[in-house]
Structure formats: C-alpha cells, structure tokens
PDB file of N, CA, C and O in Angstrom:
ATOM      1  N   UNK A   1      78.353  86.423 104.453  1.00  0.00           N
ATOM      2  CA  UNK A   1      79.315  87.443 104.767  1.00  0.00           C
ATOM      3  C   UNK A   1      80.503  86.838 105.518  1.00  0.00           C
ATOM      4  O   UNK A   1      81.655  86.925 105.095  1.00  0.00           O
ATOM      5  N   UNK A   2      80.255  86.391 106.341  1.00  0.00           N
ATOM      6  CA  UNK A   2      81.457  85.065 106.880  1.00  0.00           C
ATOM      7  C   UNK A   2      81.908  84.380 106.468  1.00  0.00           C
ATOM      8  O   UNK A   2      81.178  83.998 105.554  1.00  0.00           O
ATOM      9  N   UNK A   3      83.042  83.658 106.493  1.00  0.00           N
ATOM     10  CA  UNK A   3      83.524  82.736 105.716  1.00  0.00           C
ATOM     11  C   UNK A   3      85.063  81.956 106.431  1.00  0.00           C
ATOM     12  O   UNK A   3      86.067  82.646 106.612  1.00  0.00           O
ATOM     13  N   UNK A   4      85.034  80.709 106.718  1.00  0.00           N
ATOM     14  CA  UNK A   4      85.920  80.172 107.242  1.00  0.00           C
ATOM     15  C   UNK A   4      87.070  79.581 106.056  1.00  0.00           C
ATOM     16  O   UNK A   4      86.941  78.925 105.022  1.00  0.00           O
ATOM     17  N   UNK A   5      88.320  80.211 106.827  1.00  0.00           N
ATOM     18  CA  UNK A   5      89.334  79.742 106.090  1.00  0.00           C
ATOM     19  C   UNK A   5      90.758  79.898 107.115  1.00  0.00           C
ATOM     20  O   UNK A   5      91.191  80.714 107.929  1.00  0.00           O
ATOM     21  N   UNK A   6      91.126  78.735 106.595  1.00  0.00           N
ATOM     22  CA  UNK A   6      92.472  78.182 107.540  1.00  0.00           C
ATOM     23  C   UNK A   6      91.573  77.824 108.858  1.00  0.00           C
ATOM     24  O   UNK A   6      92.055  78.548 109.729  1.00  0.00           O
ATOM     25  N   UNK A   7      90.908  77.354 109.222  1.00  0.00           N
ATOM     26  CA  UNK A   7      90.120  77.666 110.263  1.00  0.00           C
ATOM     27  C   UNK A   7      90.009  78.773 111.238  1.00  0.00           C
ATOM     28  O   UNK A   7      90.391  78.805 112.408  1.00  0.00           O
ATOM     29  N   UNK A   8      89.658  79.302 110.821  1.00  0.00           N
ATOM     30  CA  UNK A   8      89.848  80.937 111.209  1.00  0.00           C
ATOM     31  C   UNK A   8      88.340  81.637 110.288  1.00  0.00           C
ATOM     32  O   UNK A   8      88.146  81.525 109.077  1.00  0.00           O
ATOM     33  N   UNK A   9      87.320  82.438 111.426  1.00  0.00           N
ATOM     34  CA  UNK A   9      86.520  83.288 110.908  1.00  0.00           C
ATOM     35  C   UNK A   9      86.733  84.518 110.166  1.00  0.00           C
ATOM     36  O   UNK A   9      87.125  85.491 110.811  1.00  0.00           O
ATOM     37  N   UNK A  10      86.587  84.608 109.229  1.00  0.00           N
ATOM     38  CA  UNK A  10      86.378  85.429 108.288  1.00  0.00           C
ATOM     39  C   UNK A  10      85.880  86.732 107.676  1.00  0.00           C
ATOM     40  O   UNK A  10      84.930  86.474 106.937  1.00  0.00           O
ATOM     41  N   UNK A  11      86.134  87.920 107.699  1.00  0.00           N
ATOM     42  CA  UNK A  11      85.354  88.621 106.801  1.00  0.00           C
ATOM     43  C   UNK A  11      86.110  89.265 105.510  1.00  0.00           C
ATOM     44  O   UNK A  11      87.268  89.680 105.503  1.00  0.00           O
ATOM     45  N   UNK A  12      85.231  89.257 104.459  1.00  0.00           N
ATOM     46  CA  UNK A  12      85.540  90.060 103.402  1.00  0.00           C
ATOM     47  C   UNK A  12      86.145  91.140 103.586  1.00  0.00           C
ATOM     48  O   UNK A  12      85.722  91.782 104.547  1.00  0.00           O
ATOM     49  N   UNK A  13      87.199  91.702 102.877  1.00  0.00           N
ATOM     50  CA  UNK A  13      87.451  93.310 103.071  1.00  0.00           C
ATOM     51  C   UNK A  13      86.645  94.101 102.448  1.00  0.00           C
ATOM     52  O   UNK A  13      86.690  95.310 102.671  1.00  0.00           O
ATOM     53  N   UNK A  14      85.985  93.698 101.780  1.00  0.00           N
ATOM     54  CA  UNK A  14      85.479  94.860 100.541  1.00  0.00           C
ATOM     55  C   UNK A  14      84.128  94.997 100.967  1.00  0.00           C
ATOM     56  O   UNK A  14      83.353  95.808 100.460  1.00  0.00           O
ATOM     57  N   UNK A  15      83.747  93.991 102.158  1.00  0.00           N
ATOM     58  CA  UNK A  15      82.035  93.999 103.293  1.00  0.00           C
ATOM     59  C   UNK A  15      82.559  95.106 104.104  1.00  0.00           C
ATOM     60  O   UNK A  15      81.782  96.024 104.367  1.00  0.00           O
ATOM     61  N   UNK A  16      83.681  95.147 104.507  1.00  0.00           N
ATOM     62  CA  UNK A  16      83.792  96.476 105.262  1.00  0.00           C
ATOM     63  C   UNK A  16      83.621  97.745 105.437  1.00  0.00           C
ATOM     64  O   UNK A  16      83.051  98.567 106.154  1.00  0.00           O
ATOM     65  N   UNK A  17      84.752  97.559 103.954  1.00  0.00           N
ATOM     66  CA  UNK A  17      84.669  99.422 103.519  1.00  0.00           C
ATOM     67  C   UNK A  17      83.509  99.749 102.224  1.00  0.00           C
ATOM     68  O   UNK A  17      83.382 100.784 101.569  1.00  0.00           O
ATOM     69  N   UNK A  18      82.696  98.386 102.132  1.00  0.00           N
ATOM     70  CA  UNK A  18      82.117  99.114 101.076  1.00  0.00           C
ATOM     71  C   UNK A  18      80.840  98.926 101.277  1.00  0.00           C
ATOM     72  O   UNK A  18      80.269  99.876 101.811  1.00  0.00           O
ATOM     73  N   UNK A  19      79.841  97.488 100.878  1.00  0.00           N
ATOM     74  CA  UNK A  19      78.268  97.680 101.734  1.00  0.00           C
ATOM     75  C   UNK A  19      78.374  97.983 103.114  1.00  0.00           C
ATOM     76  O   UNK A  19      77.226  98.170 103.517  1.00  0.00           O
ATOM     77  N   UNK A  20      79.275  98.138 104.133  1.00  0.00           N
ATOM     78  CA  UNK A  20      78.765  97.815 105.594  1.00  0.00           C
ATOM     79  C   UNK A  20      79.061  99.152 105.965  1.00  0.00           C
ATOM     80  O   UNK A  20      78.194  99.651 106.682  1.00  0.00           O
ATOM     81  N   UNK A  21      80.112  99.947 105.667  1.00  0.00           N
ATOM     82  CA  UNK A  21      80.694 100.977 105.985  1.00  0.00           C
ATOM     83  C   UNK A  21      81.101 101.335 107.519  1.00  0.00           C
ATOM     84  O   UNK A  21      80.666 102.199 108.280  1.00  0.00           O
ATOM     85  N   UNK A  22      81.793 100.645 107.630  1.00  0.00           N
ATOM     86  CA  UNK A  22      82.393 100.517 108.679  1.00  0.00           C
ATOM     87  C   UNK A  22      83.869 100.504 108.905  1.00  0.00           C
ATOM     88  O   UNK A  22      84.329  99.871 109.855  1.00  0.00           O
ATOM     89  N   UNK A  23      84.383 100.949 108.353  1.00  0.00           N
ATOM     90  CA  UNK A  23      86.141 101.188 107.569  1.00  0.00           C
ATOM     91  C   UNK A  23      85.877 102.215 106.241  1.00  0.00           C
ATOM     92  O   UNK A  23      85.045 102.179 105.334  1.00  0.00           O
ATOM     93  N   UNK A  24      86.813 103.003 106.514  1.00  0.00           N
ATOM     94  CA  UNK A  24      87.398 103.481 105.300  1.00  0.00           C
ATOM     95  C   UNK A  24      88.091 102.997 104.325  1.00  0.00           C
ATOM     96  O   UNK A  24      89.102 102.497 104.819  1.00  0.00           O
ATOM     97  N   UNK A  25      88.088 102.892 103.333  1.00  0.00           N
ATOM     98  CA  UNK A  25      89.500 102.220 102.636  1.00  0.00           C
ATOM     99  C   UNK A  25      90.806 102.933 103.232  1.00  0.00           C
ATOM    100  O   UNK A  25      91.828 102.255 103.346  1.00  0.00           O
ATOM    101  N   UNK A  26      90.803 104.440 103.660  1.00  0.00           N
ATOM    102  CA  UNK A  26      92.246 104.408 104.108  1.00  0.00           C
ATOM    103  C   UNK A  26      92.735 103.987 105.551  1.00  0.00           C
ATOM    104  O   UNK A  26      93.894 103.845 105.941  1.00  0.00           O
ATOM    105  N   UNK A  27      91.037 103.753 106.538  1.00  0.00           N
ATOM    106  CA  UNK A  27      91.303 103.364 107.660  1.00  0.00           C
ATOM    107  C   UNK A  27      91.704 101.905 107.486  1.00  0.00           C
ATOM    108  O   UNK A  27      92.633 101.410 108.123  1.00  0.00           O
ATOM    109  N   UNK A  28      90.921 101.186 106.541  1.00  0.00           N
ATOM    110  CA  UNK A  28      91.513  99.839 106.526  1.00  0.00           C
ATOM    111  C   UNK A  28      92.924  99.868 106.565  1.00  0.00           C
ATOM    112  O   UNK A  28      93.454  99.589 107.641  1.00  0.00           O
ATOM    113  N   UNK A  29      93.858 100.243 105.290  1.00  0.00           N
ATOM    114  CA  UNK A  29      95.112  99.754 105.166  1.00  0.00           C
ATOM    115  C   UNK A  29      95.605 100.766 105.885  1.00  0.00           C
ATOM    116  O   UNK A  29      96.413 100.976 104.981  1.00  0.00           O
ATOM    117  N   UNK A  30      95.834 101.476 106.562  1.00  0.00           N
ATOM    118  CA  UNK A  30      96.370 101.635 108.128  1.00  0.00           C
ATOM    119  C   UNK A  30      96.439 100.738 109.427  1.00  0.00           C
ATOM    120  O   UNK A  30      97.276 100.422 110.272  1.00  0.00           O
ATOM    121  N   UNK A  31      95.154 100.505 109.145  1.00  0.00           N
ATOM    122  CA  UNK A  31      95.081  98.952 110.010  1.00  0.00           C
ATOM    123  C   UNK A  31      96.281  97.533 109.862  1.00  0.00           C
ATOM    124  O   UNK A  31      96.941  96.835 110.633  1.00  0.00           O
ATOM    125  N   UNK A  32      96.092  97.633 108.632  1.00  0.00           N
ATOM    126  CA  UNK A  32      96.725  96.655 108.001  1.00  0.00           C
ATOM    127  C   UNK A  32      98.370  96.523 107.839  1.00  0.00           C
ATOM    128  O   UNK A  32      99.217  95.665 108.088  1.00  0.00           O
ATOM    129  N   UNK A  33      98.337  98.076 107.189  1.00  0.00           N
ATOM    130  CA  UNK A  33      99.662  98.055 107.375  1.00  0.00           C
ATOM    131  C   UNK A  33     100.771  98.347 108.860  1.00  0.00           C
ATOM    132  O   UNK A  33     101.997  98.443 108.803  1.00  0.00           O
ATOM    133  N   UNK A  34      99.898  98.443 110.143  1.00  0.00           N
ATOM    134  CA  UNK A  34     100.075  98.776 111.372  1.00  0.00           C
ATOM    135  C   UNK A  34     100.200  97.346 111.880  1.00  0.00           C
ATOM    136  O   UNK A  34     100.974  97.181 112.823  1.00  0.00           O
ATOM    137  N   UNK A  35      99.384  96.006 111.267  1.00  0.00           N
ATOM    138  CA  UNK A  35      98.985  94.734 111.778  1.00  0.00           C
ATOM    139  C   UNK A  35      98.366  94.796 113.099  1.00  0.00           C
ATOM    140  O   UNK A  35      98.577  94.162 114.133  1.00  0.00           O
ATOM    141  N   UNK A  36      97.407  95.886 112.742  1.00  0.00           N
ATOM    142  CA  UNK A  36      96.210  95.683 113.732  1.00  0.00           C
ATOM    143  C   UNK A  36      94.906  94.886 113.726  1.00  0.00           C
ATOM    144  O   UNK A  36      94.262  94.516 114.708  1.00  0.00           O
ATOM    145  N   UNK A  37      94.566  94.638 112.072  1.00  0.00           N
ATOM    146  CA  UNK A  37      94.231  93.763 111.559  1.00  0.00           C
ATOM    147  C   UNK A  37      95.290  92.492 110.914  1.00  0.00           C
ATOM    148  O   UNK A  37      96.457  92.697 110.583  1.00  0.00           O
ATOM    149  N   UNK A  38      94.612  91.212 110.833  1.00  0.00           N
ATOM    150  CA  UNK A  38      95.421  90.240 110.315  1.00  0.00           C
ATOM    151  C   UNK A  38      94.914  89.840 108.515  1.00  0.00           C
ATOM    152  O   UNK A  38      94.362  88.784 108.205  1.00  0.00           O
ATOM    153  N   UNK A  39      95.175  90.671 107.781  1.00  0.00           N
ATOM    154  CA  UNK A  39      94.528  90.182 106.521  1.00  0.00           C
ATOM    155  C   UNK A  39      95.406  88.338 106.570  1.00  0.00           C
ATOM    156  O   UNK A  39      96.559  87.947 106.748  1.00  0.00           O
ATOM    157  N   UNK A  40      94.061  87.668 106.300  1.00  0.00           N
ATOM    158  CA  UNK A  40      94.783  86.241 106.056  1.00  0.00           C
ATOM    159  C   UNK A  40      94.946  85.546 104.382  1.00  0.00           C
ATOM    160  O   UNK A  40      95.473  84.530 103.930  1.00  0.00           O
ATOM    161  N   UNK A  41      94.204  86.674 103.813  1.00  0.00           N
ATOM    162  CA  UNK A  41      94.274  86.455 102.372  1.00  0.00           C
ATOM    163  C   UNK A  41      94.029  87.342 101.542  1.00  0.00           C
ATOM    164  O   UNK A  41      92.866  87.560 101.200  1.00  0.00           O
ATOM    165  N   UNK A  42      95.382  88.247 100.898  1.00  0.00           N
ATOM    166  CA  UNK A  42      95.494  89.315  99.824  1.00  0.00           C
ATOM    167  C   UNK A  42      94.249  88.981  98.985  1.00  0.00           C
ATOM    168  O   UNK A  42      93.733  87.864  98.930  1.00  0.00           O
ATOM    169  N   UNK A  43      93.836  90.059  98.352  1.00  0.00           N
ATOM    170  CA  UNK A  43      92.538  89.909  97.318  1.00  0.00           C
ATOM    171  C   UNK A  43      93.413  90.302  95.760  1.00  0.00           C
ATOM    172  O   UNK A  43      94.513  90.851  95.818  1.00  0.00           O
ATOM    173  N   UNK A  44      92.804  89.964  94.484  1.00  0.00           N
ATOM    174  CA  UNK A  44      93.202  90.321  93.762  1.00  0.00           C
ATOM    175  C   UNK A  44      92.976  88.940  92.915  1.00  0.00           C
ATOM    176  O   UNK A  44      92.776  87.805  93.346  1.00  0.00           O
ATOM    177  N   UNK A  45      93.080  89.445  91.469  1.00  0.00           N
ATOM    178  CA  UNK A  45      92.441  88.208  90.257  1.00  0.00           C
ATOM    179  C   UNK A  45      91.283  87.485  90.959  1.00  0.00           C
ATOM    180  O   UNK A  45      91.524  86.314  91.252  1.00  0.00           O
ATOM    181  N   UNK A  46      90.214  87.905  91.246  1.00  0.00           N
ATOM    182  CA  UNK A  46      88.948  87.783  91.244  1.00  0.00           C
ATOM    183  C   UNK A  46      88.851  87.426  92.977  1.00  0.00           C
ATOM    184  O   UNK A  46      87.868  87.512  93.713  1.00  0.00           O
ATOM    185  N   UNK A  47      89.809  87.136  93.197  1.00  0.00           N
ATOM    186  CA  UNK A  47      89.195  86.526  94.991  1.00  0.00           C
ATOM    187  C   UNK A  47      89.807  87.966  95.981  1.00  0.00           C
ATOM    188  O   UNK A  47      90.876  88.573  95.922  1.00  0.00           O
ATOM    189  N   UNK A  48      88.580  88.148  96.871  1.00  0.00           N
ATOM    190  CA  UNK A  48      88.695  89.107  98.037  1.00  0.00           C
ATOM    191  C   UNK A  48      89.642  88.964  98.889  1.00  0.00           C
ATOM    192  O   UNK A  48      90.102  87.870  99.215  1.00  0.00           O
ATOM    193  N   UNK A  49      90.011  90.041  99.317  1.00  0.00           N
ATOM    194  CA  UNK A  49      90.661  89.845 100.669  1.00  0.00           C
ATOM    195  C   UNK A  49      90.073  89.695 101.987  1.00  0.00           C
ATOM    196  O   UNK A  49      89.182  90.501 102.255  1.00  0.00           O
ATOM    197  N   UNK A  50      90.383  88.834 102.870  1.00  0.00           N
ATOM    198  CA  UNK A  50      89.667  88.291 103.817  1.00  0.00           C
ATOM    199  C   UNK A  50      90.692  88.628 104.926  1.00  0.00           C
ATOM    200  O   UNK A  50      91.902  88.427 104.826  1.00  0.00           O
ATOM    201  N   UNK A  51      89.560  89.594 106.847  1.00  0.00           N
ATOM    202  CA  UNK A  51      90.104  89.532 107.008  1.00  0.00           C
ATOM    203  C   UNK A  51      89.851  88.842 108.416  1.00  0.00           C
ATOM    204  O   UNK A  51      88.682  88.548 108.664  1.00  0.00           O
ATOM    205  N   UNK A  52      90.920  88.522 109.460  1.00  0.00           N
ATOM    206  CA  UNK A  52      90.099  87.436 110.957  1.00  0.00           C
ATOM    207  C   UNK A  52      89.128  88.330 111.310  1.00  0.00           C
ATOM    208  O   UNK A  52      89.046  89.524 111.024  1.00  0.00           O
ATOM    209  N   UNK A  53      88.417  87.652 111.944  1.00  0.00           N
ATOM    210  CA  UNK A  53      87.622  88.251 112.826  1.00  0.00           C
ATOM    211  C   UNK A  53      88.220  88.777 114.060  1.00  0.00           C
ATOM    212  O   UNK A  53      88.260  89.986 114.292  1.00  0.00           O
ATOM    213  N   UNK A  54      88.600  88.046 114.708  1.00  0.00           N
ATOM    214  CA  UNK A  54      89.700  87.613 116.023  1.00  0.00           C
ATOM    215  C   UNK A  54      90.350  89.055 116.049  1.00  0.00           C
ATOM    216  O   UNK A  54      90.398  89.746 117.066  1.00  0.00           O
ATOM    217  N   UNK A  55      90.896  89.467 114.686  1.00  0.00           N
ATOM    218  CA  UNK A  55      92.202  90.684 115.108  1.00  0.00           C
ATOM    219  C   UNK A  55      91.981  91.593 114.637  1.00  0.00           C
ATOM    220  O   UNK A  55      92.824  92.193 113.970  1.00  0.00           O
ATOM    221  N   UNK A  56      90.093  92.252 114.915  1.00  0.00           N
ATOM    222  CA  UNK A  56      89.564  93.413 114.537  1.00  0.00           C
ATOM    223  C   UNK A  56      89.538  93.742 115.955  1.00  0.00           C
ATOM    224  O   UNK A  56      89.430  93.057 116.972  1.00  0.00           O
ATOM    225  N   UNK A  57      89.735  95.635 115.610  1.00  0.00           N
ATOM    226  CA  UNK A  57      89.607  95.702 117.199  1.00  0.00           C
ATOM    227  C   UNK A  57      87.696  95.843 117.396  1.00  0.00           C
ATOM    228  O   UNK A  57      86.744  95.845 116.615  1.00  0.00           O
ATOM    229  N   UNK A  58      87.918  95.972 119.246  1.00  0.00           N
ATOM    230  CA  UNK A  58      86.453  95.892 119.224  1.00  0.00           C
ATOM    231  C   UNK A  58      85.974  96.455 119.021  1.00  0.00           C
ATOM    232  O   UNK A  58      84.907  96.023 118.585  1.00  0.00           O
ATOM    233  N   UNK A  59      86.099  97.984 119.060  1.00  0.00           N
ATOM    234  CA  UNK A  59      85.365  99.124 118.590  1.00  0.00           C
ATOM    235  C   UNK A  59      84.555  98.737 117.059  1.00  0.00           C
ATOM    236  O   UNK A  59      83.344  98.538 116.967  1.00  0.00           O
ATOM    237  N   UNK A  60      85.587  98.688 115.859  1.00  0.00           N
ATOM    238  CA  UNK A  60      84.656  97.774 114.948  1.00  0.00           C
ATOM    239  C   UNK A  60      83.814  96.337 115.200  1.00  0.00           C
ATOM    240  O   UNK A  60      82.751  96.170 114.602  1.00  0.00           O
ATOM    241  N   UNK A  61      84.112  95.750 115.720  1.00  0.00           N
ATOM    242  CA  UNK A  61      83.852  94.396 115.618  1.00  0.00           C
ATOM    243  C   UNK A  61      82.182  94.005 116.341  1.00  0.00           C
ATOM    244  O   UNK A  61      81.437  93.031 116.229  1.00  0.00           O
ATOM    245  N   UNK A  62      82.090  95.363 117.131  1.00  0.00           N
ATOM    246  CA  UNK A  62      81.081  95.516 117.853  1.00  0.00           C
ATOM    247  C   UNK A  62      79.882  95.878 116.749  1.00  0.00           C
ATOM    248  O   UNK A  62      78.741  95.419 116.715  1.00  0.00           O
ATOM    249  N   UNK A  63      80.577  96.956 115.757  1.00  0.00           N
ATOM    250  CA  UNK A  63      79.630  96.789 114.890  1.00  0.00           C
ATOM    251  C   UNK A  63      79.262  96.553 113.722  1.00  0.00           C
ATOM    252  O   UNK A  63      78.343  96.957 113.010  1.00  0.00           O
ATOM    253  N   UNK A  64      80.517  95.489 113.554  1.00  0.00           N
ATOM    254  CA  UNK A  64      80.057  94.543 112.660  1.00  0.00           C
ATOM    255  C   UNK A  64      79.196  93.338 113.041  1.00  0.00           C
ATOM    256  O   UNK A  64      78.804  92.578 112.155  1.00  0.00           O
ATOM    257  N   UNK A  65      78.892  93.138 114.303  1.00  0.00           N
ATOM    258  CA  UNK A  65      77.990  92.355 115.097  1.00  0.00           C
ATOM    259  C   UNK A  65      76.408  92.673 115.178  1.00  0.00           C
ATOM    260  O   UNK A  65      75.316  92.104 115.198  1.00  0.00           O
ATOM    261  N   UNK A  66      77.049  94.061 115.213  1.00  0.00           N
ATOM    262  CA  UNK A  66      75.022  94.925 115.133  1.00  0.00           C
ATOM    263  C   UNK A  66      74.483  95.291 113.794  1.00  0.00           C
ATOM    264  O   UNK A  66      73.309  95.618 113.623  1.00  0.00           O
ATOM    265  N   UNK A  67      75.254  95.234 112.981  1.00  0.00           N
ATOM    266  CA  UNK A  67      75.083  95.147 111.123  1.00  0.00           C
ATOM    267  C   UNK A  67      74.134  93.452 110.744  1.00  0.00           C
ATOM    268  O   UNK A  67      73.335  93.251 109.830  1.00  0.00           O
ATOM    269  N   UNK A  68      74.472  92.757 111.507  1.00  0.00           N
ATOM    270  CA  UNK A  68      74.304  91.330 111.536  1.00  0.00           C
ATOM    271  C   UNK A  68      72.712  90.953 111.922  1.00  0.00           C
ATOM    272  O   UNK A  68      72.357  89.777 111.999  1.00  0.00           O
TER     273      UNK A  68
END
C-alpha cells in the first residue's frame, strides 16, 4: 500500500477512496484542489495517483495508520 517515490512516502489515491474508505472521491479532490493534500503523481494510462503521506491532514492520517 506504500510506496516510495521522489523520496517521499506514498499512498495510492484510489487506497483511499476506494478499499480503505477513508476519503470520498469528492472529499479527495477538494483536498486537492485546496492543496491540502500534495498529489505527487497524477494517475491516468494505467498508473495511480499517489499521494504524500506528510501532507495528509491528521485527522485522516490517523486512520490510515489504524487500517494498517
């Protein structure tokens, strides 16, 4: 479910809003488009969007930790 890139921790977008449920798809891109999250890599033609770990707030991040 993690995944390092740019050196920077990782999560899938689509672990979020879709097995983990922990985002909405419209809460995500509110996030996103607010840059409350840092997507570090658009998804699309087969590769996910990935997003830091670092620039989730904690309220999620807390439980994406207890999903774990």
């Amino acid at each position: 479910m993690y995944q390092d890139y740019n050196n920077a921790l990782c999560i899938p977008a689509n672990w979020l809003f879709g097995q983990s449920g922990i985002l909405s798809v419209w809460n995500y891109n509110r996030l996103a488009s607010r840059n409350r999250i840092r997507v570090v890599r658009k998804g699309g033609n087969g590769r996910t969007a990935l997003v830091e770990f670092d620039s989730i707030p904690p309220r999620f991040r807390t439980k994406i930790i207890d999903q774990l």
